[in-house]
C-alpha positions in Angstrom: -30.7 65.2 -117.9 -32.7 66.2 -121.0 -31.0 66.4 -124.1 -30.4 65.3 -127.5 -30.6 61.4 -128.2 -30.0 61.2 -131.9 -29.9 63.5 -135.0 -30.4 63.0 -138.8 -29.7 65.3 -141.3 -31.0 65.6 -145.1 -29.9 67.6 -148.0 -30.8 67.6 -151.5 -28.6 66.7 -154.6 -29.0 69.4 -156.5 -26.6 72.4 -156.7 -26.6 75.9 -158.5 -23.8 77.7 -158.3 -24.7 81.8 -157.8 -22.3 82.4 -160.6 -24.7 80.8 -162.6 -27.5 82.9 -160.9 -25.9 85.7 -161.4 -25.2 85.1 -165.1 -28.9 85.4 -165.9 -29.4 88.5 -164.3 -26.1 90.4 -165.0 -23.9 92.8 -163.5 -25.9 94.3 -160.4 -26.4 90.4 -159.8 -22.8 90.2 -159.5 -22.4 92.8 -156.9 -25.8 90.5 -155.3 -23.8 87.7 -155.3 -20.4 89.1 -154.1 -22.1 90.6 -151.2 -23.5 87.5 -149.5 -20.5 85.4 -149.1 -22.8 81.8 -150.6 -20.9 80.4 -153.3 -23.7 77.8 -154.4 -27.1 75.8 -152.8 -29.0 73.2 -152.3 -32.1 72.7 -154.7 -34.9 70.4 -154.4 -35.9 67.8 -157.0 -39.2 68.4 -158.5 -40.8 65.6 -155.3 -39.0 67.0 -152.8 -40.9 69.3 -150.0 -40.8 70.1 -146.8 -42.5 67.0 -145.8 -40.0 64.5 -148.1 -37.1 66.3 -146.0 -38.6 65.7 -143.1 -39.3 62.4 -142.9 -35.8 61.6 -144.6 -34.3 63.2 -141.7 -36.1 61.7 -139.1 -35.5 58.4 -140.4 -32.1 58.8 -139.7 -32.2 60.4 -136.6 -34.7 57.3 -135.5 -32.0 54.5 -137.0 -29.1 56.2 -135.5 -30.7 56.4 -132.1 -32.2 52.3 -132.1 -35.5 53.5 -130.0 -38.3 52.3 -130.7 -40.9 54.2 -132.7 -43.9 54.1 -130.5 -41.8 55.8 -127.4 -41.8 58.5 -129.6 -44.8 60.9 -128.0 -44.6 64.1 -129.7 -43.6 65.5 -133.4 -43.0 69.0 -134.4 -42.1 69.7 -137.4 -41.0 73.9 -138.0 -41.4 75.1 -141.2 -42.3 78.5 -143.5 -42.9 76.0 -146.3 -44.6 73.5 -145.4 -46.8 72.3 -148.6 -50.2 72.4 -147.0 -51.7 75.4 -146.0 -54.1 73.7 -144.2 -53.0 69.9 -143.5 -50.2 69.3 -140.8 -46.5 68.0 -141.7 -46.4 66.2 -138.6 -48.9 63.3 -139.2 -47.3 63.2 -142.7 -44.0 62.3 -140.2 -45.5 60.4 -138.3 -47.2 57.8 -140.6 -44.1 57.3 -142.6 -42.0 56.4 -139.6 -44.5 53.8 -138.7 -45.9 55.3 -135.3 -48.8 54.5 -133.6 -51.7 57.3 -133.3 -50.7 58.2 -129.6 -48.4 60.8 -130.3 -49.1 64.6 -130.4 -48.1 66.3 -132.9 -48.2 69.9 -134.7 -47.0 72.1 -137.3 -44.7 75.0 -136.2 -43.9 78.5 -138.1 -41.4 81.3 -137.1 -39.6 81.9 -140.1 -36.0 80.0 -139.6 -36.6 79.3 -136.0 -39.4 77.4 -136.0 -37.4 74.4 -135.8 -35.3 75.2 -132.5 -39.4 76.1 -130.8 -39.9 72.4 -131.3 -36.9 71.3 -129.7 -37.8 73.6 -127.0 -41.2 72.3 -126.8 -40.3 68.4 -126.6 -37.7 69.4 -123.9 -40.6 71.0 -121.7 -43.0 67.5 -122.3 -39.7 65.0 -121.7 -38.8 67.6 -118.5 -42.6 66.9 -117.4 -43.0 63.4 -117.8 -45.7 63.6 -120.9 -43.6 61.9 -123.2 -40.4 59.5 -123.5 -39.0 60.8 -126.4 -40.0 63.8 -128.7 -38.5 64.6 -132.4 -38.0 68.1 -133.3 -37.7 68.8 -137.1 -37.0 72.1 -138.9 -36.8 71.9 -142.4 -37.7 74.2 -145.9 -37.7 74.6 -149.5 -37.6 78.1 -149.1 -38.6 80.8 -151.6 -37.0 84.1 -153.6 -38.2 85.6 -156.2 -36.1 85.4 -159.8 -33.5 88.0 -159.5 -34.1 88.8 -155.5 -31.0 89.1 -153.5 -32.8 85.7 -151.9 -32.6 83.9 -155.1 -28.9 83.6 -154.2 -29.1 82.4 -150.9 -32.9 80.9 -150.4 -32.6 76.6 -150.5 -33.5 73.6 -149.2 -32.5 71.0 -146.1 -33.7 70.1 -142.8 -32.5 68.5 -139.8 -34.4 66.5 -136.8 -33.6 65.7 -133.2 -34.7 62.8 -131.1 -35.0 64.3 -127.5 -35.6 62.5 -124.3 -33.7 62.1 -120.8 -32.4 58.3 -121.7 -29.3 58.0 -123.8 -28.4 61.8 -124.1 -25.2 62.4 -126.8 -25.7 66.2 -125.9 -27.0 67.6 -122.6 -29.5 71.1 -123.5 -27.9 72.8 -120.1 -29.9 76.0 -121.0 -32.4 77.7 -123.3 -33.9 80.9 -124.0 -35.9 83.4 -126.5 -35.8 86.7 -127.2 -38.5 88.1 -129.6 -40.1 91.4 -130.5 -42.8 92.6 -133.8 -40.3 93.6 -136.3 -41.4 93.6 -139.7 -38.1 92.7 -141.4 -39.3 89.2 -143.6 -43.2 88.4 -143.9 -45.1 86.3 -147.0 -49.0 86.6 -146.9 -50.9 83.7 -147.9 -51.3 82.8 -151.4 -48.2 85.0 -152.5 -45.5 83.0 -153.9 -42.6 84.6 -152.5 -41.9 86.8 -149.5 -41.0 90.4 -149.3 -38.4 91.8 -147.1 -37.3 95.4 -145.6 -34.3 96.1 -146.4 -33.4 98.6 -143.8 -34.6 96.0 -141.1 -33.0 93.0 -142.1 -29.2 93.2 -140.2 -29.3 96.1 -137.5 -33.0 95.8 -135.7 -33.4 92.2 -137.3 -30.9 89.8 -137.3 -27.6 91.5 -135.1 -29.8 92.7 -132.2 -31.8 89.5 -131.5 -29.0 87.0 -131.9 -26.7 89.0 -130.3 -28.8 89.8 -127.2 -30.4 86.3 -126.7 -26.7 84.8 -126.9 -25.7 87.5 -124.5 -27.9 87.0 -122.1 -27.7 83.1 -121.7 -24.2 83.2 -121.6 -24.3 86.2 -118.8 -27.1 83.9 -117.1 -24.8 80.6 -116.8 -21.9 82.9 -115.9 -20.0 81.8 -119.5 -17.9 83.4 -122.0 -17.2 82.9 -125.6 -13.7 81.1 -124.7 -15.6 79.0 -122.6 -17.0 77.2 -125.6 -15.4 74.8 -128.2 -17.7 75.8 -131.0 -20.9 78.5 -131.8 -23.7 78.2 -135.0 -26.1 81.0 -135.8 -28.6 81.3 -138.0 -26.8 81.5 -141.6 -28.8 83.7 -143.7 -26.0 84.2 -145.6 -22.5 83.9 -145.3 -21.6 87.5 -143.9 -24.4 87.7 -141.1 -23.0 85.0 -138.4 -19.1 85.6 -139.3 -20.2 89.2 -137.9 -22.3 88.6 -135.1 -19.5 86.0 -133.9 -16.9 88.4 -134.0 -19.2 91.3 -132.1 -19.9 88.7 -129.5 -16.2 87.5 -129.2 -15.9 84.3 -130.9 -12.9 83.5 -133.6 -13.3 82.0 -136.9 -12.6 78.4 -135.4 -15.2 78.2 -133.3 -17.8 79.2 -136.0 -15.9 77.1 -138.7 -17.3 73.9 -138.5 -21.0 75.0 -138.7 -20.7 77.6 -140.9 -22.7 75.3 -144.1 -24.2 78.2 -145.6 -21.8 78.8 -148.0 -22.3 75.6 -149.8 -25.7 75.2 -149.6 -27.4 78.7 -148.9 -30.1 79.4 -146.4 -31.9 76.4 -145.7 -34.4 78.2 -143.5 -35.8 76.5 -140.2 -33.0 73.8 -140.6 -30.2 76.5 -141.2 -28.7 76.5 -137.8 -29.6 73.3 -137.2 -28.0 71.9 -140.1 -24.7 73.9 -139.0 -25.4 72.6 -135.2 -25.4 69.1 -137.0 -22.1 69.4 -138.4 -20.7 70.6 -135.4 -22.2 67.1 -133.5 -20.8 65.4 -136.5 -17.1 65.7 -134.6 -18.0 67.1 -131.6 -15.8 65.3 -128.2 -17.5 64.5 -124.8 -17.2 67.7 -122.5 -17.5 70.4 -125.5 -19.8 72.7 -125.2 -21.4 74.2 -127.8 -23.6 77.9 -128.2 -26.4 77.4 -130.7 -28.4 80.2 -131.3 -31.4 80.6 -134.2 -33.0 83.4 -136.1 -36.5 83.4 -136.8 -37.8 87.0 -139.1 -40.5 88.7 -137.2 -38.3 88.8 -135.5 -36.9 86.7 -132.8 -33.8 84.3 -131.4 -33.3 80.8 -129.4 -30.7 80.6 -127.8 -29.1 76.9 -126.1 -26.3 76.0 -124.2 -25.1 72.8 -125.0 -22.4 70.0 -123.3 -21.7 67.0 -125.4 -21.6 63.5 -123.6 -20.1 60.0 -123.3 -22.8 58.7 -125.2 -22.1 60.2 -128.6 -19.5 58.4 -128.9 -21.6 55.1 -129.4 -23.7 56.3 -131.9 -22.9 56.2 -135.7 -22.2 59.6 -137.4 -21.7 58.5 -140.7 -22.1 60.3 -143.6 -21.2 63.5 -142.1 -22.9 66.8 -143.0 -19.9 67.8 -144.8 -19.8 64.5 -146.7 -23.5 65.7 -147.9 -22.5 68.6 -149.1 -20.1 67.6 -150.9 -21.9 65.2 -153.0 -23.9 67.6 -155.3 -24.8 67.5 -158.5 -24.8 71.1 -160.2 -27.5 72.3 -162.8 -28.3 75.3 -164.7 -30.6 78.0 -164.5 -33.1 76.8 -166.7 -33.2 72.9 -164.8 -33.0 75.0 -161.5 -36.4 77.3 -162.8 -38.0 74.1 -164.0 -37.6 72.3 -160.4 -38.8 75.6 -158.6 -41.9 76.4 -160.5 -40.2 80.0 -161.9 -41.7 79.3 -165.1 -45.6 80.2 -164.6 -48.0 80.1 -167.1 -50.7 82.8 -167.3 
């Protein structure tokens, strides 16, 4: 039984509502605004990186689960901001958490589902003996461009998972990708913010890879949307996965729990995760739970999930939700400061 042993969760302070967002760039920024469904988000202090989210939220999946460090055999850490472009995350992980050198270890990118690969690839080494444990981090301090419908939405988090057969809170029954070359979201090196095609992002993008890698692994395990107690996908915003639920059959109280975004914005690789988090935060042994990511590029992991006995014994406290709700709001000008908007020459 190969599953998840522990999980740790890490969010930034900082807040910005978007109808401060929106108050800088005026009335077709309202309509911006209006249209996504995220009422504020996370923003990372002027330290704070991919790397610092990390490690904060591996620490706590490591305390929560009591193991010891050097039984953990492999990092991954998925990111499309990580802040080398060339020097791994990983060992960055790994050296802060206090683990010996034997441990492999490397940096993962698929837009917001790089996170949910690594938790795929430590299942495969636990499944095959290589390793004991295996922690599986996506996190971001994603980018948009001042006055970019992603300026709304585009913020900061992460989320790690401990996974290994010994101790499992939640049992990974079944997984499975679905990916084609669609050109919906892309950032080439040394630009400062990405570029996205409009006309690609929901139809071709989003709706048809979550919605068919969801399909088939609930067609493949003979399951149906009632058959689960709760469903996250990818939060891009806060329309995209009350939509795709309701194409796929699910009702607002299976989705509620997860659905962070609002509150926080997109955090990126650690957007579903982050939701899936909050969901483990008061899930019940037997309920089973549909997780399915979104990576631009385009493609989707989908998991089936069955919580166990186990996660009962292990603390939960704070909650995602308690996180969230203990922001600190700024203004434009603070928020531009902490992002690097302001560039000179």
């Amino acid at each position: 039984m190969v599953g998840i042993t522990s999980y740790g969760t890490y969010i930034p302070k900082y807040r910005i509502r978007a109808d401060e967002i929106a108050r800088i760039w005026g009335e077709n920024a309202e309509a911006i605004k209006n249209g996504l469904g995220v009422y504020e988000k996370s923003v990372p202090d002027i330290d704070e990186d991919t790397a610092t989210i990390s490690v904060m939220c591996a620490r706590e999946a490591v305390k929560r689960a009591e193991v010891s460090r050097n039984s953990i055999g492999a990092i991954f850490v998925g990111s499309e901001s990580h802040p080398y472009a060339v020097k791994p995350t990983a060992t960055i992980v790994g050296e802060a958490l206090g683990i010996n050198s034997f441990f492999h270890s490397a940096d993962l990118e698929f837009a917001c589902k790089a996170g949910t690969a690594g938790i795929q690839n430590c299942m495969a080494m636990v499944e095959s003996g290589m390793i004991e444990y295996g922690l599986a981090i996506g996190a971001d301090t994603s980018q948009g461009a001042p006055g970019d419908p992603l300026e709304y939405s585009a913020s900061a988090g992460g989320a790690a998972f401990l996974i290994g057969n010994n101790g499992v809170i939640a049992e990974i029954r079944d997984t499975l990708s679905y990916t084609t070359d669609t050109p919906d979201f892309w950032r080439r090196e040394g630009q400062p913010y990405p570029s996205h095609g409009g006309r690609f992002t929901g139809e071709p993008a989003y709706f048809r890879h979550v919605s068919t890698a969801a399909r088939e692994i609930m067609e493949r395990n003979n399951l149906k949307p009632e058959d689960f107690s709760h469903a996250v996908f990818h939060m891009p915003n806060g329309k995209f996965p009350v939509r795709v639920a309701r194409m796929l059959g699910f009702d607002k109280k299976q989705i509620e729990q997860g659905l962070v975004v609002r509150y926080i914005g997109n955090t990126y690789s650690g957007s579903s995760l982050l939701g899936f988090c909050a969901v483990l935060d008061i899930a019940k042994p037997e309920d089973r739970i549909l997780l399915t990511s979104f990576g631009s590029g385009a493609g989707s992991d989908a998991f089936i999930i069955e919580v166990r006995e186990a996660i009962n014994s292990i603390e939960r406290n704070p909650t995602v939700w308690e996180k969230i709700k203990n922001g600190v709001y700024i203004d434009y000008g603070f928020y531009a400061k902490l992002r690097r908007k302001i560039r000179m020459g």
